[in-house]
N, C-alpha and C positions, 0 to 999 in steps of 0.2 A: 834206723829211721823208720816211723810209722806212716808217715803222710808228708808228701810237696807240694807245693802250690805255686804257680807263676801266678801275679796279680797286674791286674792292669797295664799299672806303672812299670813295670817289667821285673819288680822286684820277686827274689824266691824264698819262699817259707816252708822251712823244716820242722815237722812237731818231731820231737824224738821221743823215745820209749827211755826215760830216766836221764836226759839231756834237755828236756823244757821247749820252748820255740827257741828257733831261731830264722836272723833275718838276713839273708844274701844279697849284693848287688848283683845284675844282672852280668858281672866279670869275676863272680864268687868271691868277694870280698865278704867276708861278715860282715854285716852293719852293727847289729843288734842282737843281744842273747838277753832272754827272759829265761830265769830259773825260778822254783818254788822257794830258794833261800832269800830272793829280791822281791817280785812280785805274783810269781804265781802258784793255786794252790796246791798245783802238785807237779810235778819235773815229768808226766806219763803224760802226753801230747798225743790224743790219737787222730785226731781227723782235723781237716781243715777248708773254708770257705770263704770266700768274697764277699762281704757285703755292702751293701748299699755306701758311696759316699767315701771307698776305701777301708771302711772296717773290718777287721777281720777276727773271723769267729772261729772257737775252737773247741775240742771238746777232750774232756781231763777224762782218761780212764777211769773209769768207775766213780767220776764224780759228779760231772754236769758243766756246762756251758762253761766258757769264757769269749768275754769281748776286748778285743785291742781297739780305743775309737782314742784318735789323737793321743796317743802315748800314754792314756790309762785304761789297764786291765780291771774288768766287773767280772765276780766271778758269779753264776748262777746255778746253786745244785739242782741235780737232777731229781725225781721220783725215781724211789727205787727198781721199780717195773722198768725204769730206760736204760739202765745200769746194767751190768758193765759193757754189752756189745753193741757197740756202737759200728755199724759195717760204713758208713757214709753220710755228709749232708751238703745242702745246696742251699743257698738263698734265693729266693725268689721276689720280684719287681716289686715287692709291697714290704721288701724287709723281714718277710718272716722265714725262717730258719726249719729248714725240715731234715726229719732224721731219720735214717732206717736202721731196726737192729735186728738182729740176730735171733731173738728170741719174743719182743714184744711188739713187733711190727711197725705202723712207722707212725711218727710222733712228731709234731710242732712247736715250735717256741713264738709265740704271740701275745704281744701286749703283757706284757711280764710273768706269760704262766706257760706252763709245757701241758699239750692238751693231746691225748690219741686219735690218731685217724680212723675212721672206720672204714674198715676193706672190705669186697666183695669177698663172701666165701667159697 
């Protein structure tokens, strides 16, 4: 297991490293298992977020975004510069999705495009 998330609704979400997402009730019941053989583009799940309205966001190993919004997966690649280390991300009150990595420092997803932040040096 790469990343868990309690949401809201008290639901738990597991991204796994070659297990895909999955979705727990709040008494570990599996609800829900998304794999890259059903709907997503790759079974490497590493970070995960809350957003706005219950959506939830997720990010493919060395690939780029995914969104679960009412039981369909979008998947959004990344630019290569955000790839592969993704260390973490949050949603913020306006919906947009910020990322921190490893090597390319930290990056946004707004309005359909991944844009880099600029840091003090």
């Amino acid at each position: 297991m790469v990343s868990v998330l309690q949401t809201e609704n008290g639901d738990l979400w597991a991204g796994l490293w070659g297990g895909g997402l999955v979705q727990f009730a709040a008494n570990g019941e599996i609800l829900k298992s998304y794999r890259a053989s059903s709907q997503l583009a790759s079974d490497a799940v590493w970070s995960l977020a809350e957003g706005l309205n219950g959506d939830l966001w997720f990010y493919y190993y060395d690939q780029g975004l995914g969104l679960l919004r009412n039981g369909e997966i979008s998947f959004f690649p990344a630019p290569s510069r955000v790839r592969p280390r993704l260390r973490g991300m949050e949603v913020d009150s306006r919906g947009r999705v910020w990322m921190s990595t490893w090597e390319s420092g930290l990056w946004i997803w707004e309005a359909g495009e991944f844009s880099a932040v600029p840091l003090p040096e």
